[in-house]
N, C-alpha and C positions, 0 to 999 in steps of 0.2 A: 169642767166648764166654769168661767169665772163667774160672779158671783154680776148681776147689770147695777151696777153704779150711777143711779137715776141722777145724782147732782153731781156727774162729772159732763153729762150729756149737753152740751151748747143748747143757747134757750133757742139760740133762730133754728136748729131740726127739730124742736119740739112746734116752731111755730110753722114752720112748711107742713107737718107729719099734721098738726090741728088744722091747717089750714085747706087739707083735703077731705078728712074726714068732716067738716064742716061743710063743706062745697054742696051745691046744690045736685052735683051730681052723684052723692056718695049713698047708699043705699044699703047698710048693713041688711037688712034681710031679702035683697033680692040674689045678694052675697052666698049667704046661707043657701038660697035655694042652689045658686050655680057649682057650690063648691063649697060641702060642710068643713074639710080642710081648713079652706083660707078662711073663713066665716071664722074658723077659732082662732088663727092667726090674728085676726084683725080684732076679735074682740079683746084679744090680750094686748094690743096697742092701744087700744080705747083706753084699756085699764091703766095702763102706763102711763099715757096725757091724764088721767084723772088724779093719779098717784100723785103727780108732780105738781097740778095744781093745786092738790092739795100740801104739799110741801115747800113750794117758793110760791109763799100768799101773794109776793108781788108780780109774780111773774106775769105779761101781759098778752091776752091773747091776742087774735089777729083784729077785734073788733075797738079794742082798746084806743088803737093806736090813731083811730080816727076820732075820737070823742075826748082824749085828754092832753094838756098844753105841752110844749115840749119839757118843762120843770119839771110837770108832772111824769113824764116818762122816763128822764133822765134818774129822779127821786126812785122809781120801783126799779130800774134799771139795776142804782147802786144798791138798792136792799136788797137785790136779788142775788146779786154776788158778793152780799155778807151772809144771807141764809145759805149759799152754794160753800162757802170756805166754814160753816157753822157746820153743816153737816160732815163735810168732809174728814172735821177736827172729831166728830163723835166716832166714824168710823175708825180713825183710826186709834180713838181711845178704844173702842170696844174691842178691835183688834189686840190692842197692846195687855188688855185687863186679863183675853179668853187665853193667851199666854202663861198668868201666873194663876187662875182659877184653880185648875187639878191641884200645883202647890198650896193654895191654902184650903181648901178642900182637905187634903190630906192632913194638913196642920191642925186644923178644925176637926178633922174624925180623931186624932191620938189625941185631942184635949177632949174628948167626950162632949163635942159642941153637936148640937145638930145642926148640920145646913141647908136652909134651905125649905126647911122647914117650919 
């Protein structure tokens, strides 16, 4: 199973996906009661919308879009997809590093280095 790459996900399915679970008719625990299943289903989307607000600060919910001028929207818009191409660049540094780690690892144990330690 692939790994969910929260800052490859478009921000308008974050903002349909928030815009239900906000709705006045969404009801996380009458959820629970119908179906302990999707109750964990959904609480693990919850977590995901939270994940990510916590990660594109600009990212704008659906409440936003009525109370800030269009500059203003446009401005979180672009910082949103410079935190999206920011993240993206760490994963794939973290990728490219967990490549050469076992090598220096090993380089670092036959110099009697400790790593990691």
């Amino acid at each position: 199973m692939n790994e969910l790459e929260l800052e490859t996900i478009p921000y308008n399915r974050f903002k349909a996906v928030e815009k239900i679970i906000e709705g006045p008719n969404f009801n996380i625990d009458k959820i629970r009661q119908l179906s302990p299943c999707l109750h964990h289903l959904l609480s693990w989307v919850i977590g995901v919308i939270e994940f990510h607000r916590s990660i594109r600060k600009y990212s704008l919910s659906s409440y936003d879009f009525d109370i800030l001028s269009d500059e203003e929207i446009t401005f979180c818009t672009e910082m949103d997809n410079i935190l999206v191409l920011y993240y993206k660049l760490l994963r794939y540094s973290n990728s490219y590093c967990k490549q050469y780690e076992k090598t220096a690892h090993n380089i670092m144990l036959t110099m009697n280095i400790a790593f990691g330690k």
